[in-house]
C-alpha positions in Angstrom: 22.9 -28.7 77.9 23.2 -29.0 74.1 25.1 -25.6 72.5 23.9 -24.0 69.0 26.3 -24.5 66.3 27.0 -20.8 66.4 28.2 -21.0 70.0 30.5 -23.9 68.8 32.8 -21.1 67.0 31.5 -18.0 68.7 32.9 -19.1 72.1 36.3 -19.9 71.6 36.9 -16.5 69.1 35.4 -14.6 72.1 37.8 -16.3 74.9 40.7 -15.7 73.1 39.9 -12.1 72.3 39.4 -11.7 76.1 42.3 -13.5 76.5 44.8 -12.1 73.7 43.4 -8.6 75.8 44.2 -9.3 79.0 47.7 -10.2 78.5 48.3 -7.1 76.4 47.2 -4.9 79.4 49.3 -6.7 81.6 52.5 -6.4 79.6 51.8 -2.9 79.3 51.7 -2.2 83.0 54.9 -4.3 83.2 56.6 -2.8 81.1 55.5 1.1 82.4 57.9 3.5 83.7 57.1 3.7 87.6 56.6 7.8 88.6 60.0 8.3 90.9 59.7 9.3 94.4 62.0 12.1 94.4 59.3 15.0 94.0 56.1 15.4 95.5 53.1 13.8 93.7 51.3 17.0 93.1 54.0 18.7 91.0 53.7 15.6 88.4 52.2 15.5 85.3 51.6 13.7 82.2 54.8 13.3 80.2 56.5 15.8 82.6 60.4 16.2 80.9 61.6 18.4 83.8 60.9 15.9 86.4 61.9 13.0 84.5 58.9 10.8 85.9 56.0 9.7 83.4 53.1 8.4 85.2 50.4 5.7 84.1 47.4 7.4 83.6 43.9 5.6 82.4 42.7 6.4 79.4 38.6 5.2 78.6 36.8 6.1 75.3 34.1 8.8 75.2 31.0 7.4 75.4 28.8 7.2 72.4 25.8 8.9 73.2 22.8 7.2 71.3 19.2 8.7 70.8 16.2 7.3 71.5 15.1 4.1 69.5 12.0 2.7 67.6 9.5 1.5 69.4 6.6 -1.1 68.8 4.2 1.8 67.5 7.0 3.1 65.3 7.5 0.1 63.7 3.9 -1.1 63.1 3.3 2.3 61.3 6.9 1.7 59.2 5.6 -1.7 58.2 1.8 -0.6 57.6 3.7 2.0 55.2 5.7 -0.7 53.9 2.8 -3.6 52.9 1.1 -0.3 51.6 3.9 -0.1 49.0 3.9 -3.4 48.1 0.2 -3.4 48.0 0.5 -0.5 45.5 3.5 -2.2 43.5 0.6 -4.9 43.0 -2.7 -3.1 42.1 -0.3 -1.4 39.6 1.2 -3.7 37.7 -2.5 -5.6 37.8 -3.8 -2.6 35.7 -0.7 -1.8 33.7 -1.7 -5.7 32.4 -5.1 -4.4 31.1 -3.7 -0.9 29.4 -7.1 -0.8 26.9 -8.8 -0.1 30.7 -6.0 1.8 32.9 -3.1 3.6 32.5 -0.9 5.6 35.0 -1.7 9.0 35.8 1.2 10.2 38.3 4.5 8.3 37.1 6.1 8.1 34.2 5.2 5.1 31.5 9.1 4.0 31.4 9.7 3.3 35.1 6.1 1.5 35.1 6.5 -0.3 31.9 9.6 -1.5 33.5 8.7 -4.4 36.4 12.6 -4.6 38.1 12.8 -0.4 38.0 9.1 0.0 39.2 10.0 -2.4 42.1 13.1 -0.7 43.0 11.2 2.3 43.3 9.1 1.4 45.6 11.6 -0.4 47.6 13.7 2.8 47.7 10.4 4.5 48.8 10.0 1.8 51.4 13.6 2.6 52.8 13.9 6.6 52.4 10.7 6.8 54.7 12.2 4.5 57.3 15.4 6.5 57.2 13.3 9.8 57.6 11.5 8.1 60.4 14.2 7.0 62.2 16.0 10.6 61.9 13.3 12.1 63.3 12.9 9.6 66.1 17.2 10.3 66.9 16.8 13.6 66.7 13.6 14.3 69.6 10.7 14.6 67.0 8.9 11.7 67.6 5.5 12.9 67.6 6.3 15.0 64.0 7.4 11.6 63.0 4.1 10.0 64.3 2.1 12.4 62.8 4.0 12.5 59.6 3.9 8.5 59.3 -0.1 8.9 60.1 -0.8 11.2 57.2 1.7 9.1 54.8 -0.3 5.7 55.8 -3.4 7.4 55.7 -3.4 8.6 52.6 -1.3 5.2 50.9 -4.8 3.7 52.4 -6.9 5.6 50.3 -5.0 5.4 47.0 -4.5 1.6 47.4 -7.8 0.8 48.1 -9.4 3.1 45.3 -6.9 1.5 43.2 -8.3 -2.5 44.0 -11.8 -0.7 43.4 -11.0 0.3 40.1 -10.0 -3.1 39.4 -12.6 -4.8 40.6 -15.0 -2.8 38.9 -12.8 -2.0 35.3 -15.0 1.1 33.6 -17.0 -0.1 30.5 -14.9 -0.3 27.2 -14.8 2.0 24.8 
């Protein structure tokens, strides 16, 4: 069986880690303080100073309670919304090239005059709705996420594609 390079160095970190572990617990329980047998067990506690016996007692890690997660229909609708962005980015900058024929109506002429802060615009729009997806999603409200993301795509649809009609049919000249 032929290994992936990763596995090459993944595999020894992770047996020493295991290993490095194991021996750590085992030197603790060595070197433990064994309860004494003097007083009954059910007068014991923790750290007890008036019996003079400390007990080993295990100790786990709350558990990290996760919420639900994406699933495929979530993420077709967070990636519709995302190629409707760059789509967007696109017919944009196609008709900020012809500015006798278009200009923009809704943002302002620096951020789309400007190429790198009109992309990172949209990339942050890209990103702020997947966060506000995904909040919604962890936090029960899936189907106000659904129909949010439904409206949000819906209309992105309909202002792309009237944007590519414009193009492809530029009003006459003045």
């Amino acid at each position: 069986m032929k290994l992936p390079c990763f596995a090459l160095v993944f595999l020894p970190v992770l047996s020493l880690s295991v290993a490095a572990r194991s021996s750590a617990q085992t030197a603790m329980l060595v070197n433990a303080p064994t309860p004494s047998t003097e007083s009954s067990s059910s007068s014991l506690q923790p750290g007890d100073p008036v019996n003079g016996a400390m007990g080993v007692y295990p100790v786990q890690a709350p558990a990290q309670e996760k919420g639900p997660r994406l699933h495929a229909l979530d993420w077709s609708l967070i990636g519709a919304a995302a190629a409707l962005r760059a789509l967007d980015y696109t017919s944009t900058e196609s008709a900020m090239a012809q500015p006798q024929l278009f200009h923009e109506g809704v943002l302002p002429q620096k951020l789309v005059n400007n190429k790198a802060a009109f992309a990172v615009f949209q990339a942050d729009t890209v990103a702020i709705n997947y966060l506000g997806y995904r909040l919604l999603v962890r936090h029960h409200m899936r189907s106000l996420a659904l129909v949010s993301q439904y409206v949000y795509v819906g209309a992105m649809t309909f202002q792309v594609a009237h944007n590519y009609q414009l193009l492809g049919n530029p009003p006459p000249a003045k």
